[in-house]
N, C-alpha and C positions, 0 to 999 in steps of 0.2 A: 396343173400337172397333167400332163399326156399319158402317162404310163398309170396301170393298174397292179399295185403288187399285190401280194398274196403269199400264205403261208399253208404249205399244205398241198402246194402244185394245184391251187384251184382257179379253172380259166376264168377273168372273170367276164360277166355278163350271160354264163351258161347255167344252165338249173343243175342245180348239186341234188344228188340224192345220194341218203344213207344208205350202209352196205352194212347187213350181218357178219359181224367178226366170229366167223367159226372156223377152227382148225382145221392146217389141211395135213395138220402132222399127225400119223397113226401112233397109236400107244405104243410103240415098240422101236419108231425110231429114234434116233440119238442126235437129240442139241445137243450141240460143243460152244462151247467159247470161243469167239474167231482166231484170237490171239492165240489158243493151244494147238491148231491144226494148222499143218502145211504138207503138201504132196507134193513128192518130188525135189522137195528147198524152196517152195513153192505156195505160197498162199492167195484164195480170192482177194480178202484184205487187205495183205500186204503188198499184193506186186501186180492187180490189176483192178478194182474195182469195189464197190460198199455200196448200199443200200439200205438208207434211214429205216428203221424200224423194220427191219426183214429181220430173220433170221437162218443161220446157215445149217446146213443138213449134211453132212457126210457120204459120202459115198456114189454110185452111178446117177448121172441125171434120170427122174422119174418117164417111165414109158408113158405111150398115149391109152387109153383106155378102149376109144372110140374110131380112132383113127381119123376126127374129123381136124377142118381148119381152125386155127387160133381167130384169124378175122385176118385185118389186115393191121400189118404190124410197120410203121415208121421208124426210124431211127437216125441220128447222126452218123455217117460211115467215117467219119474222121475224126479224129481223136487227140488231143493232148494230154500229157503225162499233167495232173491235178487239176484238168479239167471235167468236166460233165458231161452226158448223154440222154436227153429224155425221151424213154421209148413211148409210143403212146398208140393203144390197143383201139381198134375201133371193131364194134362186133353187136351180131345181135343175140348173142348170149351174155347170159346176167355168171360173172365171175368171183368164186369168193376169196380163189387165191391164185397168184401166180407164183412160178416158177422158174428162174434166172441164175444160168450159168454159161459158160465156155466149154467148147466143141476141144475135146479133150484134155481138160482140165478137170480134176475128181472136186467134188462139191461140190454145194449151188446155193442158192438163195431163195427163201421163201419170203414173198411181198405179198399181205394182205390190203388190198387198198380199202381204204376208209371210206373214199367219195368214187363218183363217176360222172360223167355230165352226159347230157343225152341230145344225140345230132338227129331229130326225127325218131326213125325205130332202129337207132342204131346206139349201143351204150360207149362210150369212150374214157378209158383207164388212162393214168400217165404212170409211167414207173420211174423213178429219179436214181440214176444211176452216178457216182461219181467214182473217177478214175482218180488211182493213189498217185502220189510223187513218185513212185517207183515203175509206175506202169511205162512200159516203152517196148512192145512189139504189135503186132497183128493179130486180131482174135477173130474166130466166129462165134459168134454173141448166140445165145439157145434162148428163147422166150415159150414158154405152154402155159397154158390156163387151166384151172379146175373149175365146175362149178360145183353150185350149192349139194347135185344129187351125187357127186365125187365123178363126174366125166371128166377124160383129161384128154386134152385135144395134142395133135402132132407137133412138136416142136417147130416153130419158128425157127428158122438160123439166119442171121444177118452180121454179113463181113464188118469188119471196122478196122479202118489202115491208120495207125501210130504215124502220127507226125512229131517230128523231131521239134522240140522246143527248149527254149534254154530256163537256165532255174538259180536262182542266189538266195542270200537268208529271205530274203524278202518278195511274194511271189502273189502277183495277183491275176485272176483268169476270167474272163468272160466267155461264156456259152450261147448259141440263141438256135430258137429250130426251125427257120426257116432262111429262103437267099434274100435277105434286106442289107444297106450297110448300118449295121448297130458298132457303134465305136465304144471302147475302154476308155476313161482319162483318171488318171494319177496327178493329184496334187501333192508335192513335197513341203515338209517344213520348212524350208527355204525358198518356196514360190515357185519352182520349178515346175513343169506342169507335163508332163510325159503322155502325148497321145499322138495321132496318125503326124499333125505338123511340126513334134519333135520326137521323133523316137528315141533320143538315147543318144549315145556316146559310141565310136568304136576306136580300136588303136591303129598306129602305124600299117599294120599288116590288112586291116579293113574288117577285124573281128571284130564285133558289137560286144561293147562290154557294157552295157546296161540297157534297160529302156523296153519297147516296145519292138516284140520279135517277130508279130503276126498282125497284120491290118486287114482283115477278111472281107473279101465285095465290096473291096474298094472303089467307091465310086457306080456303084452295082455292076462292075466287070467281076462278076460272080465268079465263085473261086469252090461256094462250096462248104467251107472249110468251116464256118460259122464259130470260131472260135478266136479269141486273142488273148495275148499274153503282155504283161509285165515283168521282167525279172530287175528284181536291185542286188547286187551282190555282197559281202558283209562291211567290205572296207567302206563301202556307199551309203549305209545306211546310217541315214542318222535319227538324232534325240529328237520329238516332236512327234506335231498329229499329223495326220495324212488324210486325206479326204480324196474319195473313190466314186468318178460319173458313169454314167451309164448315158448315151446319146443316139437315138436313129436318127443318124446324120441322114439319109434316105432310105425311103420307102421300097423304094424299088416296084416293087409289084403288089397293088392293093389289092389283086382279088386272092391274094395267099395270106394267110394269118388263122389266126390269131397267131402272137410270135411269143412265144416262152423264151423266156430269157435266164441266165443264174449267173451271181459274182461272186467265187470266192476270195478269201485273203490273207493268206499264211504267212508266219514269220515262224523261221526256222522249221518247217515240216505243220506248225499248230494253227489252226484257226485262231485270230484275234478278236479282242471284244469289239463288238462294235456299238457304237454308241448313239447309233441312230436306230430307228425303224424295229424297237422291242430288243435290239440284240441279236436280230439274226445274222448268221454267218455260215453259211450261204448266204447270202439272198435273191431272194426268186419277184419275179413279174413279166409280164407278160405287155404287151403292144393287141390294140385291136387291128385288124386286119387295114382300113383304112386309116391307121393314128398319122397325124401329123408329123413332120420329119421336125427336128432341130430342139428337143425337149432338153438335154444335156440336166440330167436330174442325179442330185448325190445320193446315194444308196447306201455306201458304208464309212466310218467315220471311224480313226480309232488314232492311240497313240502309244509312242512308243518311248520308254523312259531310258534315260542317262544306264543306267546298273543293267538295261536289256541290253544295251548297243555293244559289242566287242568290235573292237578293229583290227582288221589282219595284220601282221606284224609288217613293217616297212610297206600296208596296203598304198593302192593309189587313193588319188585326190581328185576329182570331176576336174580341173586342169588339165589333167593328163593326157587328155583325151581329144580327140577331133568331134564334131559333131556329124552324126549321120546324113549323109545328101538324100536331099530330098529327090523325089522319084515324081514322074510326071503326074501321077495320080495324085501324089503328096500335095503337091501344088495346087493343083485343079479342085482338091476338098478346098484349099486353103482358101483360095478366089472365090469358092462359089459360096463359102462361109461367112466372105468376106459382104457377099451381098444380101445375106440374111437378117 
C-alpha cells in the first residue's frame, strides 16, 4: 500500500512531539453548546464550519496581544459545502492554542493541538477544519495563535471562495492539500462503479442527476480546487454496501507533498459507520511527496439497509437517464489507465 493513513492529522514520517494541554479559556468566559448559539440566524456549526475537539467561545474574535505574525499560514482557498480544509501553521513559535473564526461572523473556535511536527527550527500545526452541508458562500477564514506565556499574534485572514456542488441522500467528498490528481471512486451495490470514467447520469436537458460533479487536476491541468464530490439522490439509493477508493491517479509534481488527504460519507446529512480502518469517518492520510501514482486503495466501507432506503414517490430509475460524455481529459485518464 502507498498511502500512509493516520488518525489525529499526523504526517507520517515526521517526528511528533507532545504539546501541554493548558487553557487558553480565561475564567470568566462563556462555553456555550454549539447547538444553542447562532448570530444573526446564523451559526459556525451549522451553516459554515466545525472543528474536532475545539471548542466555541462567544462573542468578538480575540485581539492580538503582541502584534506579532502567526508564521505562515496555508490553506485551501476553495471550498465545498461537506467538504474539508486543512490549515496548516508553520512557525518558530511553540503554540498552546489556536484560534479560528470568520471575518464578520460573531464566534470562533478554540483548537488545542495535541501534536506538532518539526521542519528544521521551524514547528508545524495542522488544524482540520470541515465545512457543514449547509455551508455555501464566501468567507474570510481569521487564524491567531497563543502561546504558552498567553502571547497572541495578529490574526491571519485567508479568502476561501464557495464552489457550488450538488448534494442527494447520499454524499461522499474528497479533500487533498496539494495540485496532484488524487481521484474519488464509489463502488455501488449493484457494481456500478462512479469515478472520473463514469461520472453519473444526466437528463434530457443535460443536468447531472447523479454521480461525480468535480474531477479536480484532471490529468494534472491543475484546477486548484483539490476537492470531489459524489452525490446519489434518494430515489438512487439503494439496499447494500458501498465501498469508497481513494487513488493518486498522478503525481503531478514530486517536489510538493507531503499531501493530506480526508474522505467523508454521509447519508442523509449523518456520517456512516464505516467498517474498515477502526471506524473512522472521516478518514484522513496523507501521500508522501514522491508516493507512486495508481494506488487505488479502499478507505471506507459501509452499508446501507432495506428499512434505511426511502424512495421518492413515482422517483426515477438509473434507466432514465443518459450517461454523462465523456470529456477529453475523461478519456486520456481512461487510456493512460489503460496502460498501467
Amino acid at each position: 500500500m502507498k498511502k500512509n493513513f493516520f488518525n489525529g492529522l499526523m504526517l507520517a514520517g515526521l517526528l511528533l512531539a507532545p504539546m501541554a494541554l493548558t487553557s487558553c479559556l480565561n475564567s470568566d468566559d462563556e462555553t456555550i453548546v454549539l447547538e444553542d448559539y447562532k448570530a444573526n440566524g446564523k451559526s459556525l456549526q451549522d451553516d459554515y464550519f466545525t472543528i474536532e475537539n475545539a471548542e466555541y467561545q462567544q462573542g468578538a474574535f480575540p485581539a492580538s496581544t503582541d502584534g506579532s505574525s502567526i508564521g505562515t499560514v496555508t490553506l485551501n482557498n476553495q471550498a465545498l459545502s461537506g467538504g474539508m480544509n486543512f490549515i496548516t501553521v508553520r512557525t518558530t513559535r511553540v503554540y498552546r492554542c489556536f484560534y479560528v473564526g470568520i471575518d464578520g461572523v460573531s464566534g470562533y473556535y478554540v483548537y488545542r493541538p495535541t501534536t506538532y511536527t518539526r521542519e528544521g527550527s521551524y514547528y508545524v500545526y495542522t488544524i482540520p477544519v470541515y465545512y457543514t452541508p449547509n455551508y455555501g458562500e464566501d468567507i474570510d477564514m481569521k487564524i491567531s495563535g497563543e502561546t504558552e506565556g498567553g502571547d497572541r499574534s495578529e490574526p491571519y485572514k485567508g479568502h476561501v471562495a464557495y464552489v457550488e456542488s450538488q448534494s442527494g441522500d447520499l454524499n461522499i467528498n474528497l479533500t487533498f492539500t496539494t495540485a496532484k490528481d488524487v481521484d474519488l471512486h464509489l463502488l455501488m451495490p449493484d457494481g456500478t462503479e462512479i469515478y472520473y470514467g463514469n461520472r453519473g447520469e444526466q437528463d434530457s436537458a443535460g443536468n447531472q442527476i447523479y454521480g461525480l460533479d468535480h474531477d479536480s487536476n484532471a490529468g494534472c491541468h491543475i484546477d486548484n480546487l483539490n476537492n470531489e464530490n459524489i452525490f446519489i439522490p434518494a430515489s438512487m439509493v439503494k439496499a447494500g454496501t458501498y465501498r469508497v477508493f481513494v487513488n493518486l491517479y498522478s503525481n503531478c509534481d514530486t517536489s510538493v507533498g507531503p499531501t493530506t488527504w480526508s474522505v467523508a460519507a454521509r447519508f442523509r446529512g449523518s456520517y456512516v459507520t464505516n467498517q474498515l480502518n477502526g471506524g473512522l469517518n472521516p478518514m484522513n492520510g496523507s501521500y508522501a511527496a514522491r508516493a507512486s501514482s495508481g494506488d487505488k486503495t479502499e478507505v471506507i466501507r459501509f452499508t446501507i439497509t432495506e428499512a434505511q432506503v426511502t424512495r421518492a414517490a413515482g422517483g426515477a430509475t438509473f434507466g432514465s437517464f443518459f450517461p454523462i460524455p465523456l470529456n477529453d481529459m475523461d478519456m486520456m485518464k481512461l487510456e493512460e489507465a489503460s496502460w498501467k
